[in-house]
C-alpha positions in Angstrom: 27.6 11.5 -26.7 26.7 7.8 -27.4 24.9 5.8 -24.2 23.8 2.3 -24.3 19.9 2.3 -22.6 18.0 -0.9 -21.1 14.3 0.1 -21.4 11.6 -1.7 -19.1 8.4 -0.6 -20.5 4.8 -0.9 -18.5 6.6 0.1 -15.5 4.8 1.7 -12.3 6.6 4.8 -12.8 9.5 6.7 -14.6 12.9 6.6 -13.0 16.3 6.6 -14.7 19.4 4.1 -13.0 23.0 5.6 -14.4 24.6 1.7 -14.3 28.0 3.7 -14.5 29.7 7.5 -12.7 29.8 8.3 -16.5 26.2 8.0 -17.2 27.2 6.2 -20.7 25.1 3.3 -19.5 21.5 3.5 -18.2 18.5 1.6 -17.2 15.3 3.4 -17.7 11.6 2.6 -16.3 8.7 3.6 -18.6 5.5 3.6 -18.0 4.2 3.9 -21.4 4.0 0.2 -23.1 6.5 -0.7 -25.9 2.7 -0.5 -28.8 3.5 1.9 -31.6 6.5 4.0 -30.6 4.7 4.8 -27.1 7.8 4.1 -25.0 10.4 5.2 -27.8 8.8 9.0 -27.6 9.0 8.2 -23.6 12.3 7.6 -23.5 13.4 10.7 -25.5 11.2 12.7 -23.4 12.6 11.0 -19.8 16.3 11.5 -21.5 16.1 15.2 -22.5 15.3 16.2 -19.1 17.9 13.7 -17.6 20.3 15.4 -19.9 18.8 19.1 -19.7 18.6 19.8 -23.4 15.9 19.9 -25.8 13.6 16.8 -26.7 15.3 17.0 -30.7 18.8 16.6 -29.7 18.1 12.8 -28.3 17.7 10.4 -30.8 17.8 6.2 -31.1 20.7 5.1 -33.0 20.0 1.6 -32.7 17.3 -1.0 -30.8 13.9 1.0 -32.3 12.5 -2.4 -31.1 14.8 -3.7 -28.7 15.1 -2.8 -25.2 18.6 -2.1 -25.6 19.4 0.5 -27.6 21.7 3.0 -28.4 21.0 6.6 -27.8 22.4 9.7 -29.1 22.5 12.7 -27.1 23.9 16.2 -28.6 24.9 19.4 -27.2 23.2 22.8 -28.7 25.5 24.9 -30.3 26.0 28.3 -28.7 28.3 30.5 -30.3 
């Protein structure tokens, strides 16, 4: 699953705003700053618990220093 992500790094706190019922487009709140991957590692965090799977199956397609970016999020296989 692809989703299109708005990151606002430095926030207050951490919250997560589906922009959409399909949760394809989000804005996300960090409160790690955007210095040395901080809030990229955040975000992956935030989203794997958003999405209820493990931190390694969310990834950044596109935007490593943008606040827009594309995310991938994939499923675990279970046989």
């Amino acid at each position: 699953m692809q989703i299109e992500v708005r990151v606002i790094a430095g926030a207050s706190r951490c919250e997560v705003f589906p922009l959409n019922e399909e949760r394809t487009s989000l804005r996300v709140k960090l409160t790690c700053p955007a210095l040395e991957r901080r809030a990229n590692r955040q975000l992956c965090e935030i989203l794997s618990k958003y999405f209820g799977v493990p931190k390694k199956y969310v990834r950044i397609t596109l935007g490593e220093h943008s606040q827009h970016k594309r995310i991938e999020v994939t499923q675990p296989f279970s046989p």
